[in-house]
TISETOR-988384 format. One line per 4 residues: number of its first residue (from 0); their letters; for each residue x, y, z of N, C-alpha, C. Coordinates in steps of 0.001 Angstrom, whole numbers. Example, Ala and Ser with C-alpha at 12.3 -4.5 7.8 and 13.67 -1.06 7.14 Angstrom:
<nodes>
0	AS	13190/-5690/7800/12300/-4500/7800/13200/-3300/7800  12850/-2250/7080/13670/-1060/7140/12900/30/7870 $
</nodes>
This chain:
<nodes>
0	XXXX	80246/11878/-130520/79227/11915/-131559/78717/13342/-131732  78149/13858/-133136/77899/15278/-133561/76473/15049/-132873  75843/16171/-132691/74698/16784/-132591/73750/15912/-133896  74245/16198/-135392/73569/15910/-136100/73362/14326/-136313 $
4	XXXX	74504/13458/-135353/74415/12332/-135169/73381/11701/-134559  73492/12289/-133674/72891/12041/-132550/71403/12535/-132838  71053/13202/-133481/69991/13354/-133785/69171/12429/-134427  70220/11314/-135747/69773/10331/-136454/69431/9084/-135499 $
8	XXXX	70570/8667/-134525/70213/7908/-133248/69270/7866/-132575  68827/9010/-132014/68261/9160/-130724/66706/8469/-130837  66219/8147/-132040/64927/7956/-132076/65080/6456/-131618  66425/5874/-132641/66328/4536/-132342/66700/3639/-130913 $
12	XXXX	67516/4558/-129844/67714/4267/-128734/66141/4504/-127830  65863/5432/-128471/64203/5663/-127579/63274/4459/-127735  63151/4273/-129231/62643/2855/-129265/62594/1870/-128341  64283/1239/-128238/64508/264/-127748/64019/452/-126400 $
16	XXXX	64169/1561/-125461/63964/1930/-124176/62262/1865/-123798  61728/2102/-124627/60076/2673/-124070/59520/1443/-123676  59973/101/-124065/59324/-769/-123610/59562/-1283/-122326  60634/-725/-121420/60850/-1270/-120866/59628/-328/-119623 $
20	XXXX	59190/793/-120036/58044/833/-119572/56560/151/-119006  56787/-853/-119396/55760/-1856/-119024/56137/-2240/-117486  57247/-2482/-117593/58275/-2873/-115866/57692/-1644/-114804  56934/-571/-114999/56953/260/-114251/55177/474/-114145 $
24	XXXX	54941/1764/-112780/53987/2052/-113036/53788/3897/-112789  53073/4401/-113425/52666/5667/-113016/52630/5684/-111810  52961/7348/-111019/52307/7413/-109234/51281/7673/-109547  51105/7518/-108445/49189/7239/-108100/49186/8080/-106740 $
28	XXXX	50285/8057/-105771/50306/8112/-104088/49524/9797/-104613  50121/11098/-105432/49781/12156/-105259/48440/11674/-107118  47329/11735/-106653/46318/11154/-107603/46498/11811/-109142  46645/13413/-109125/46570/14631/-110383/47825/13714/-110867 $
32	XXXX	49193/13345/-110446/50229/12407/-111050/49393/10905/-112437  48800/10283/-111354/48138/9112/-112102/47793/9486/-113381  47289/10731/-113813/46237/10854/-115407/48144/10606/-116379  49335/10702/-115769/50195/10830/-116875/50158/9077/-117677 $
36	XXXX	50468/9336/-119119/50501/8162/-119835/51699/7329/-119586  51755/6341/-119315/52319/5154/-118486/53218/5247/-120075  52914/4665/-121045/54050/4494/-122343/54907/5245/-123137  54451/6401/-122146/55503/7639/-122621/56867/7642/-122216 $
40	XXXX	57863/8337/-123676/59075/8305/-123204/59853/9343/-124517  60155/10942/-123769/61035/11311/-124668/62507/12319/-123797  62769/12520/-124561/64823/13013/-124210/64958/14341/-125400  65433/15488/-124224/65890/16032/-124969/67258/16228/-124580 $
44	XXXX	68482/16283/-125298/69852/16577/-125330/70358/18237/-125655  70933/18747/-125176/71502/20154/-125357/72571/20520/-124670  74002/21255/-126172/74972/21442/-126153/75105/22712/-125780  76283/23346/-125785/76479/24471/-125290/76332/25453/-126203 $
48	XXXX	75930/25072/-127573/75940/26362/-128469/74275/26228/-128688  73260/25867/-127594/72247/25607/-128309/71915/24942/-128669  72673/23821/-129479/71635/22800/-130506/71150/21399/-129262  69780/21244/-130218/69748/20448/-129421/69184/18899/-130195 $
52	XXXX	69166/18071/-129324/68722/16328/-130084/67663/15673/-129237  66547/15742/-129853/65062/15305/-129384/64582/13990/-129936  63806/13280/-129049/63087/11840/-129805/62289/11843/-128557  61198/11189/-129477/60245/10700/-128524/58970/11847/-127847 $
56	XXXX	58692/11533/-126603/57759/12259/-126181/57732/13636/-125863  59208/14300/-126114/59665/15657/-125813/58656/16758/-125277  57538/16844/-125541/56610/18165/-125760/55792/17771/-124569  56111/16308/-124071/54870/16038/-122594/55170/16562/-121608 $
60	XXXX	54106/17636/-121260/54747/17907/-119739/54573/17462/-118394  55235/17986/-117717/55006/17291/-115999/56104/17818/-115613  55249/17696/-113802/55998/18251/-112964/56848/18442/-112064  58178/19084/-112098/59041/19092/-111767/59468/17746/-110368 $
64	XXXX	58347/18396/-109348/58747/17215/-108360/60028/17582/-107652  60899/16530/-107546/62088/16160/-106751/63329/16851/-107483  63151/17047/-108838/64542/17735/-109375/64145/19407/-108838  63219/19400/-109045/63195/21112/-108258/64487/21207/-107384 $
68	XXXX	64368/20120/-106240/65047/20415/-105068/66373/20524/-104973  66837/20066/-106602/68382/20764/-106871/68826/22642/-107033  67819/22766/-107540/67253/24325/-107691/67053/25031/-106747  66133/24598/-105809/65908/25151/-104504/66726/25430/-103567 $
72	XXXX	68105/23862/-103727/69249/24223/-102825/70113/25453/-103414  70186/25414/-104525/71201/26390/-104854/70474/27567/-104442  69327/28198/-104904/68776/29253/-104255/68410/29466/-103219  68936/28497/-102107/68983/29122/-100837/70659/28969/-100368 $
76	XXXX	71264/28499/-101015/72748/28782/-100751/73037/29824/-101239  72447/30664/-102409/72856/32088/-102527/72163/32979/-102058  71622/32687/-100903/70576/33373/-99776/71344/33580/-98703  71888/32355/-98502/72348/32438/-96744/73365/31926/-96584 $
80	XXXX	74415/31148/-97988/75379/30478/-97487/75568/29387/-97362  76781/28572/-97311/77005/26865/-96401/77018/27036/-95609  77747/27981/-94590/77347/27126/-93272/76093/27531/-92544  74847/28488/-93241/74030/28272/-92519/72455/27239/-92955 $
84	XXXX	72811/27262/-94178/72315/25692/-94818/72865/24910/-94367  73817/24235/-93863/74272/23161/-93238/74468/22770/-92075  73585/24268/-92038/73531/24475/-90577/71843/23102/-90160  70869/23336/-91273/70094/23031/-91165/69758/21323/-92015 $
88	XXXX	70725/21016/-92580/70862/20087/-93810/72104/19434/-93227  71767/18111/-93476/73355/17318/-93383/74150/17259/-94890  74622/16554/-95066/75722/16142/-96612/75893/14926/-96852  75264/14036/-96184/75276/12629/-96376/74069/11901/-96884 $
92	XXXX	74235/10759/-97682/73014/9590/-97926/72560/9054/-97086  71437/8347/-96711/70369/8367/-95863/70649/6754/-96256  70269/5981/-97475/69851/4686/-97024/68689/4369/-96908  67747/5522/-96502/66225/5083/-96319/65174/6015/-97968 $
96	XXXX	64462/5584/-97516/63401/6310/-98552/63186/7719/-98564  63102/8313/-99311/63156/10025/-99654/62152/10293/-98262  60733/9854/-98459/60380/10091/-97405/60156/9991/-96303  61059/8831/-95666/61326/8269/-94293/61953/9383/-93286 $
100	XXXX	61372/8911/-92086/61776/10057/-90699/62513/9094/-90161  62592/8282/-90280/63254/7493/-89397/64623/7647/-88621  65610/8463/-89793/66710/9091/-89212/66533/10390/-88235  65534/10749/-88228/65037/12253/-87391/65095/11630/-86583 $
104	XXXX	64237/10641/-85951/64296/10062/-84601/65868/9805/-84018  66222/9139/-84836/67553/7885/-83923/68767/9097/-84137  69124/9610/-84846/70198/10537/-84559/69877/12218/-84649  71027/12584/-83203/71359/13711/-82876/72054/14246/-84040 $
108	XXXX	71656/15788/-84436/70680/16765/-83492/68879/16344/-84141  68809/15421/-85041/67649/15317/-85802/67141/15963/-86791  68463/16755/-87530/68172/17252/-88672/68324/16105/-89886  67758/16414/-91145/67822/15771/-92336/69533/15534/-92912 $
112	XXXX	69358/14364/-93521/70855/14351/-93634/71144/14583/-94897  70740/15182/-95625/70392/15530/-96809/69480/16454/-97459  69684/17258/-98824/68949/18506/-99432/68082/18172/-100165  68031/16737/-100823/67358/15977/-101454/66187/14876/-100914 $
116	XXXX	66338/14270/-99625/65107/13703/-99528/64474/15022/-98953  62748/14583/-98365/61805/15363/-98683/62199/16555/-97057  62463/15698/-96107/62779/16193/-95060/63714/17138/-95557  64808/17491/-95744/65998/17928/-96025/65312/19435/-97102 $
120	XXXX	64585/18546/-97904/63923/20135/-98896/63086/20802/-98678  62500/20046/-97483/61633/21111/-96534/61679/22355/-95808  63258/21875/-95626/64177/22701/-94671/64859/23526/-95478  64880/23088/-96270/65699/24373/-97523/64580/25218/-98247 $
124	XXXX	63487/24840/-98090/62508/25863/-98740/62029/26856/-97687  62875/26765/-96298/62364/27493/-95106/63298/29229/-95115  64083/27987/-96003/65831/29393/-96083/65481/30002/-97180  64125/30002/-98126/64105/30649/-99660/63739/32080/-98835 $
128	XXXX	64640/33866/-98855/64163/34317/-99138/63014/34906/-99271  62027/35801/-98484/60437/36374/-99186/59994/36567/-98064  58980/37578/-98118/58109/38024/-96972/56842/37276/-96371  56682/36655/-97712/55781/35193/-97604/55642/34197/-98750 $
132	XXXX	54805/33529/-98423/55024/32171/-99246/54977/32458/-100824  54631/33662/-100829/53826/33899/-102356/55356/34212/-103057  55750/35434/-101742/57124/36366/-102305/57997/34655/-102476  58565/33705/-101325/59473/33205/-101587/58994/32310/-103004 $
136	XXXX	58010/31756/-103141/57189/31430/-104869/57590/31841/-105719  57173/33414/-105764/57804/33864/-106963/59128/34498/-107462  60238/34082/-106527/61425/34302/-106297/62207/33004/-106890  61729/32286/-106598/61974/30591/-107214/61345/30328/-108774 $
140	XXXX	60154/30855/-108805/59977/30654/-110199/60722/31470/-111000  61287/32782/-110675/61954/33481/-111497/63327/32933/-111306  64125/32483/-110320/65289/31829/-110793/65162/30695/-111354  64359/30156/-111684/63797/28963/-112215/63861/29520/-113998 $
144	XXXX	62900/30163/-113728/63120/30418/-115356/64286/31017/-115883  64955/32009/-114760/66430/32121/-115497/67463/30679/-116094  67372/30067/-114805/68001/28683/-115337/67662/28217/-116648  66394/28582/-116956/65549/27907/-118103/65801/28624/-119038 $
148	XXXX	67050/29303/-119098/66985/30379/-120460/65713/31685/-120558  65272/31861/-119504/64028/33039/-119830/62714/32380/-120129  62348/31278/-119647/61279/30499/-119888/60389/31079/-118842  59125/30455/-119569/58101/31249/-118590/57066/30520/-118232 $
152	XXXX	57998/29058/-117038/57787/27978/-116274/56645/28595/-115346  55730/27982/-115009/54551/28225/-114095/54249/26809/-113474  53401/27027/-111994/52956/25953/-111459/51693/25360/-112126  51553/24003/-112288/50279/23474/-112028/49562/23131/-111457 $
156	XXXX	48418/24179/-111007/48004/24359/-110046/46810/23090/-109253  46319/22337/-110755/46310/20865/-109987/46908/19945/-109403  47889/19504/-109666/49012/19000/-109718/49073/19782/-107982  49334/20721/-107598/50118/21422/-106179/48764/21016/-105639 $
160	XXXX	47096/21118/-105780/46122/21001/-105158/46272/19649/-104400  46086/18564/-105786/46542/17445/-105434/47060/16933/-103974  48769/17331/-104583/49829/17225/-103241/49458/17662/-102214  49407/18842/-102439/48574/19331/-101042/47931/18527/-100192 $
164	XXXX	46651/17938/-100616/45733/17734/-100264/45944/16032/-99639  47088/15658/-100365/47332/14399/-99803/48884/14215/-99090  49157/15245/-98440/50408/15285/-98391/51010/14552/-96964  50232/13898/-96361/50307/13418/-94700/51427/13371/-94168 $
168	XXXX	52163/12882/-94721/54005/12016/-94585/54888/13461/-94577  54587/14030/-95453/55110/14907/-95302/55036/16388/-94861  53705/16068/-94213/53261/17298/-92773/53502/16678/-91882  53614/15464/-91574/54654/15163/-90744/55744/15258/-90411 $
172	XXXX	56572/15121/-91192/57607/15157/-91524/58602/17154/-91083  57554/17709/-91773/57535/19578/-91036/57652/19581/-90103  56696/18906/-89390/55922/19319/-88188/57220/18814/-86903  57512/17145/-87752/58774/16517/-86441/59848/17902/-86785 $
176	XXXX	60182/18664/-88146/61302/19661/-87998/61074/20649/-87247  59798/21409/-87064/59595/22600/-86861/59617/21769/-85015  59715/20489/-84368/59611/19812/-82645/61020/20068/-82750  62180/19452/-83787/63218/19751/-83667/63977/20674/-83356 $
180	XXXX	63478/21744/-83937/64009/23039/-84025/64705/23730/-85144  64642/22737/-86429/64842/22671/-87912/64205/24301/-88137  62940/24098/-88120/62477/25065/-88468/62118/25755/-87111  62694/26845/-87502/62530/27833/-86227/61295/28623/-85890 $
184	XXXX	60843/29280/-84589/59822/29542/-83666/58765/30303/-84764  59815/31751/-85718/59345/32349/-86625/58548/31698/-87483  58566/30168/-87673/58390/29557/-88871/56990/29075/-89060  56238/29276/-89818/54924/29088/-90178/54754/27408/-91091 $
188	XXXX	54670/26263/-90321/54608/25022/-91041/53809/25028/-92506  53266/25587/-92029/52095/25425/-93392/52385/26315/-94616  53290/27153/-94055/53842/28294/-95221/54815/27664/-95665  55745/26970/-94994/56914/26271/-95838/56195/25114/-96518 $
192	XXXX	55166/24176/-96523/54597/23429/-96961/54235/24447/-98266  53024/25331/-98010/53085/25397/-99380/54154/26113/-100433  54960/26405/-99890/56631/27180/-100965/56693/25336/-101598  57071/24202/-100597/57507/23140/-100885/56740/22949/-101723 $
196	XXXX	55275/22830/-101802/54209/21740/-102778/54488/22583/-104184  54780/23789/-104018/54484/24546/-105569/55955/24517/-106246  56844/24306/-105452/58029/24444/-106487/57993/22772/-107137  57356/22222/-106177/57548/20653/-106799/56658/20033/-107959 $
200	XXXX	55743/21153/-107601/54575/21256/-108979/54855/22189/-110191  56038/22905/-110534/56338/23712/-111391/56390/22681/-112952  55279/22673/-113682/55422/22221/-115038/56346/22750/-115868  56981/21375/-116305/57970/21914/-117543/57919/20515/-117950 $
204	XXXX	59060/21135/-119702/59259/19864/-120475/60683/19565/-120690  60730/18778/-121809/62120/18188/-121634/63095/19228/-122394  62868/19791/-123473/63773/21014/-123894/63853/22175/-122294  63055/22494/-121972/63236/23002/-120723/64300/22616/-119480 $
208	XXXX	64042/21361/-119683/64621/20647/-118457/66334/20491/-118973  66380/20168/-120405/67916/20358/-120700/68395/21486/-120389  67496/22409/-120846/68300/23622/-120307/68862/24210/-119047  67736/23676/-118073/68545/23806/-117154/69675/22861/-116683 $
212	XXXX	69549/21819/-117089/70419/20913/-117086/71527/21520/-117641  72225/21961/-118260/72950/22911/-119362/73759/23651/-118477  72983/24454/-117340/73342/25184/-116506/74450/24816/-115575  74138/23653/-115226/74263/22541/-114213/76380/22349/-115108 $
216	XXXX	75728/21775/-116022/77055/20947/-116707/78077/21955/-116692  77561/22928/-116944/78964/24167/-117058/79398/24920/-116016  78847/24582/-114485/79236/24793/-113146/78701/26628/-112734  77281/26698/-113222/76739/27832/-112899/76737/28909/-114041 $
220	XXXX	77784/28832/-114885/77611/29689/-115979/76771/29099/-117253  76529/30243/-117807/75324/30034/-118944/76153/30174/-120101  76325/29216/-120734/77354/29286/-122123/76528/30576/-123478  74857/29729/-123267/73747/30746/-124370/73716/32022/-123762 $
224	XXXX	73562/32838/-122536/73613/34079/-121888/74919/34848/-122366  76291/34036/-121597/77321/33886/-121476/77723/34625/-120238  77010/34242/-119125/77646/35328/-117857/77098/33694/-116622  77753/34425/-115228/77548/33090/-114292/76318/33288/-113836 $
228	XXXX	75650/32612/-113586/74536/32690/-113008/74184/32483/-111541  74724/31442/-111109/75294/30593/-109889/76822/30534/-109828  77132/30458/-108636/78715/30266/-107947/78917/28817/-108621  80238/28757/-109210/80414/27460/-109242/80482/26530/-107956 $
232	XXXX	80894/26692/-107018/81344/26452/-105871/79564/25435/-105532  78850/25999/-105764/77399/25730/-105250/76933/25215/-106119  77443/24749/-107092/76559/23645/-108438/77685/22609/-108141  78833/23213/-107796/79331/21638/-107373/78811/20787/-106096 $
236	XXXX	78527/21806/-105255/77793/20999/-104166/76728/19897/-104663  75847/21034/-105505/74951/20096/-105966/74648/19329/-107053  76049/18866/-107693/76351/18128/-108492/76808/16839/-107526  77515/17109/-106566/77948/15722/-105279/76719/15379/-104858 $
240	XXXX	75475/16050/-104678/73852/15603/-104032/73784/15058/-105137  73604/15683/-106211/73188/14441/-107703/73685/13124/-107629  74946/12781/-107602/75759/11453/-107214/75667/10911/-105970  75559/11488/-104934/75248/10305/-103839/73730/9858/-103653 $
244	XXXX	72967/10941/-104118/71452/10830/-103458/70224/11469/-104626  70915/11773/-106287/69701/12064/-106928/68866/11264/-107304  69238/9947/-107347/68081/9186/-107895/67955/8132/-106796  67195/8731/-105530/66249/8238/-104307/67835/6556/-103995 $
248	XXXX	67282/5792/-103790/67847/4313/-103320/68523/3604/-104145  68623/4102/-105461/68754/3899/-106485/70039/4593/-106777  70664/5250/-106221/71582/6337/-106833/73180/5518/-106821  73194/4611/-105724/74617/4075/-106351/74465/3291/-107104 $
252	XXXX	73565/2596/-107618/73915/1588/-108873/73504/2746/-110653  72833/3828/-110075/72677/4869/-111659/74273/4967/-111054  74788/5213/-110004/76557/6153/-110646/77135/5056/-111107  77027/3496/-110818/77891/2603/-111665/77188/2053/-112741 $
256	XXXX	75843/2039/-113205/75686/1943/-114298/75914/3124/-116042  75598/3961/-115025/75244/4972/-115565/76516/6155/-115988  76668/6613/-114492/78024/7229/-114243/78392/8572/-114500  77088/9210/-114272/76810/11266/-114566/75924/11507/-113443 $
260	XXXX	76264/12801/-113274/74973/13350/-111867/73568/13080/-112584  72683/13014/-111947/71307/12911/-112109/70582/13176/-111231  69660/13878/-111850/68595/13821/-110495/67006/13204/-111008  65879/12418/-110232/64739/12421/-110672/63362/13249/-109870 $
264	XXXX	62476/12501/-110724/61201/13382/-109738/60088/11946/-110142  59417/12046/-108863/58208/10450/-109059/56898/11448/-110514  57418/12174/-111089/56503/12625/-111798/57077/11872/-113423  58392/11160/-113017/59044/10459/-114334/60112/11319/-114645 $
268	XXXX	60549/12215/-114666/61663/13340/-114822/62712/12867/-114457  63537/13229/-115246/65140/12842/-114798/65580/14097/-115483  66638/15180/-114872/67372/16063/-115310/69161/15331/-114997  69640/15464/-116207/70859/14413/-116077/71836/15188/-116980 $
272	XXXX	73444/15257/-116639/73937/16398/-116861/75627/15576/-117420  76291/15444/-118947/77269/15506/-119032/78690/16824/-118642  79430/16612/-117483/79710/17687/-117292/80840/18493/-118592  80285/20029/-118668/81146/20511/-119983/80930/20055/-120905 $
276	XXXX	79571/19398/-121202/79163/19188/-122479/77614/18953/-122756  76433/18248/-122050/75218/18252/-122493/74466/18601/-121500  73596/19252/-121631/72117/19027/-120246/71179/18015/-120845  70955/17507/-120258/69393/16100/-120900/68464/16422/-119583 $
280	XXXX	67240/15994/-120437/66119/16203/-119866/65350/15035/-120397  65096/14374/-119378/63827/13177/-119948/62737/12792/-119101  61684/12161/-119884/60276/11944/-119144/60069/10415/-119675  59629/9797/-118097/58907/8503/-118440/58132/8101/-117342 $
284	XXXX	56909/8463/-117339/56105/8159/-115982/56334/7576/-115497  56312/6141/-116092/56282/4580/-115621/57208/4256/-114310  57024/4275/-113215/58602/4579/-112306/58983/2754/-112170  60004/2771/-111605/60435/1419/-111124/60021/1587/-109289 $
288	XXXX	60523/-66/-109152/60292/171/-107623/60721/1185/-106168  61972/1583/-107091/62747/2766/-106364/62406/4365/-106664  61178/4070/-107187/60810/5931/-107613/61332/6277/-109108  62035/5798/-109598/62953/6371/-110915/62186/5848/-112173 $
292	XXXX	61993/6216/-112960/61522/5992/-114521/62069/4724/-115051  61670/3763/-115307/61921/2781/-115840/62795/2900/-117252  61919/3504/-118116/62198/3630/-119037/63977/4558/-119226  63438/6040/-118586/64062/6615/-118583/65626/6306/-118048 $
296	XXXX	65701/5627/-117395/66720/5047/-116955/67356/3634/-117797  67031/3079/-118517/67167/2169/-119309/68088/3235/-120941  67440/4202/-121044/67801/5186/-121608/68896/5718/-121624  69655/6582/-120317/70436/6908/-120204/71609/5985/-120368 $
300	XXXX	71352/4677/-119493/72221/3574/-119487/72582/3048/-120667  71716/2964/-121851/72256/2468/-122888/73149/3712/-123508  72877/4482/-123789/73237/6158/-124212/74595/5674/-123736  74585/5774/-121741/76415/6576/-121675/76917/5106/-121890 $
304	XXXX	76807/4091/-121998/77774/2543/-122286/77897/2978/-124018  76984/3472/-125158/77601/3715/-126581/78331/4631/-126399  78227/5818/-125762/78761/7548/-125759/79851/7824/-124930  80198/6714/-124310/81411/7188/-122962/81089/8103/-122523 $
308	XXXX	79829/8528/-121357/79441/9555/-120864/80066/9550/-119456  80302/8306/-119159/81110/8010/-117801/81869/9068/-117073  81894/10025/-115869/82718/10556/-115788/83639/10517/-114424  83264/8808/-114130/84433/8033/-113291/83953/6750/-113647 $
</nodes>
């Protein structure tokens, strides 16, 4: 389907989808989350020459959250490498909840088995780079906005207060890495906490979020720039985290319903990526029981079953 097709569509697939918003509810666990509107739902689509196909709530923002942590891995793999990220990160699905320790305990050596739950991106925000929390901050927001085409993405600084402030599970969660030895002697818990709370609070919208999505689909190079940005080698990694583990408990039935990398964030975000051809970006507070957007996911699913987005 054209761009300009898809443009005539897209309102009417949004339609059908937003209701299924009711099935869901806003988070509440981090409170500054709760004020987002529960019946919201928009998508933006973007090709490689630019154009792009919008409906719906496009212009709402919110924050990044959990898709950050696709971002974060790559910018600390062009820091230090695989094997010394993997040194600290496993490569496998968990099975349990993003924020469950439970695997820290029962298996040796007690690292995270994964870059994507919260444990796992804790540990990768330890490898960002910077003299301190501020430097590795603003090192991330600027590859952040490169991804973003030159956008000039910032935190919300309620939104990070928030988290902060309620973050228990997951100062725990530090604290069992830094007993482990995850995070090493050098390592200041509370400094990797806050690198973690602010990249996860970085506001953006859904034209934004395609774009980086965009990035993603074309394996590190920027088709609108036209130069690489990222190793391919390292967007494929984290194109395999998208498919086993981007969308929390939920992620093997999005790859057989669905059937494209994805990633979400409990802020309603889904960054979702046709490879060699679209970045999408969508928002729908409303989550389902597994963390993921109700809506938003109802969305995609109808989309790749008309579009053959399938890419197994």
């Amino acid at each position: 389907m054209k761009m300009d097709q898809l443009r005539e569509a897209l309102p009417q697939w949004v339609d059908a989808s937003r209701i299924f918003a009711k099935g869901g509810k806003v988070a509440s666990y981090i409170p500054e989350l709760a004020k987002a509107p529960g019946d919201s739902l928009g998508i933006t689509i973007m090709d490689a020459s630019g154009e792009t196909a919008s409906a719906g709530d496009k212009h709402c923002p919110f924050t990044m959250q959990s898709i950050s942590k696709v971002f974060t891995l790559l910018l600390a793999l062009m820091d230090n490498g695989e094997e010394e990220v993997f040194a600290k990160v496993g490569m496998e699905p968990t099975g349990d909840d993003f924020n469950s320790m439970l695997k820290l305990e029962l298996v040796e050596p007690g690292k995270p088995f994964n870059p994507l739950i919260n444990a796992g991106a804790i540990a990768v925000s330890s490898l960002i780079r910077g003299d301190s929390p501020a430097a590795k901050t603003e090192r991330i927001l600027a590859f952040f906005n490169e991804a973003a085409g030159g956008a000039s993405l910032a935190i919300n600084q309620d939104v990070f207060r928030s988290e902060s402030a309620t973050a228990h599970r997951n100062r725990s969660l530090a604290y069992f890495l830094k007993d482990n030895e995850v995070l090493g002697e050098d390592i200041d818990v509370e400094d990797v906490l806050s690198v973690y709370f602010q990249h996860c609070s970085i506001e953006i919208c859904c034209d934004q979020l395609a774009r980086m999505a965009l990035l993603l689909s074309f394996d590190g190079f920027d088709p609108l720039a036209g130069r690489q940005i990222v190793p391919k080698r390292y967007v494929q990694i984290a194109k395999t985290f998208m498919i086993m583990c981007g969308m929390y408990n939920a992620s093997g039935e999005f790859a057989i319903k669905v059937g494209i990398p994805a990633k979400s964030g409990v802020s309603g975000g889904i960054l979702a990526i046709v490879p060699g051809r679209y970045g999408i970006g969508v928002i729908g507070p409303a989550l389902g029981a597994k963390g993921n957007s109700t809506a938003g996911v109802h969305l995609l699913e109808s989309m790749s079953a008309a579009l053959d987005w399938r890419i197994f």
